[in-house]
C-alpha positions, 0 to 999 in steps of 0.5 A: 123356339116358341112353347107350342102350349104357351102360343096356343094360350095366348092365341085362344085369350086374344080370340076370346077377348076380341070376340067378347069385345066385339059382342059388347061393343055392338050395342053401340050400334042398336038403334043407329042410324047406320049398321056396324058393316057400313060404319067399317066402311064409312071408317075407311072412307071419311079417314082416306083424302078428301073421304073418297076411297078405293073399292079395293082398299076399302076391301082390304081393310074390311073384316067381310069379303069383297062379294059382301063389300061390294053389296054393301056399298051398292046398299050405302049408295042407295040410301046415300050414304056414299056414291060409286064412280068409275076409278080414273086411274083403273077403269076396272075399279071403283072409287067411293066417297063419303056423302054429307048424309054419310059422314054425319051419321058415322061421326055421330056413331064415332063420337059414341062408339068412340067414348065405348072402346074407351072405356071398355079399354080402360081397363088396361093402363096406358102403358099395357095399351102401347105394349098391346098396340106394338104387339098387335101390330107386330102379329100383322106384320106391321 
């Protein structure tokens, strides 16, 4: 049985690291072209086959609701940055795909933002990365 006080511990450091993280790491996004919730979006995107994804994956795999995502998105096609179309294989759905414009401002942010989550990271060893990966993972049922 898992100490209770032991769980609770662990629990509050992960929250707290995360959020401090996440706090340090949104300079990276000052002065960029695009904001912190488009670069999720545009990580979902430009990563899926030929950079078009589902609405709903891109929800899914978002930290903000599907209302939000939904704005978002219509925001991202305004400033062409994605375009929306009907899903074909789900008439109630939507794909997104990744525009030029779209993908070159995320792989600018990501080749900086890249280099920041490494060194902020580098304070464990590769070994204590691979143990927090497997843990992680294993928290999400991965």
């Amino acid at each position: 049985m898992t100490d209770r006080q032991l769980a609770l511990q662990a629990w509050e450091s992960l929250f707290r690291a995360q959020h401090e993280l996440f706090g340090e790491m949104t300079a990276d996004f000052e002065g960029a072209e695009i904001t912190q919730a488009e670069y999720d979006v545009l990580l979902t995107v430009v990563r899926s086959c030929e950079m078009t994804a589902r609405l709903r994956d891109i929800t899914a795999k978002s930290l903000i609701s599907q209302p939000s995502v939904s704005r978002l998105v219509d925001r991202m096609v305004s400033r062409q940055l994605v375009t929306k179309n009907a899903d074909p294989d789900d008439r109630r759905g939507a794909v997104v795909t990744a525009t030029d414009a779209g993908v070159r401002a995320f792989r600018t942010l990501a080749a900086s933002h890249g280099r920041s989550i490494a060194e902020r990271m580098s304070k464990l060893d590769d070994d204590e990365l691979r143990a927090l990966l497997e843990l992680t993972q294993k928290l999400r049922g991965l």
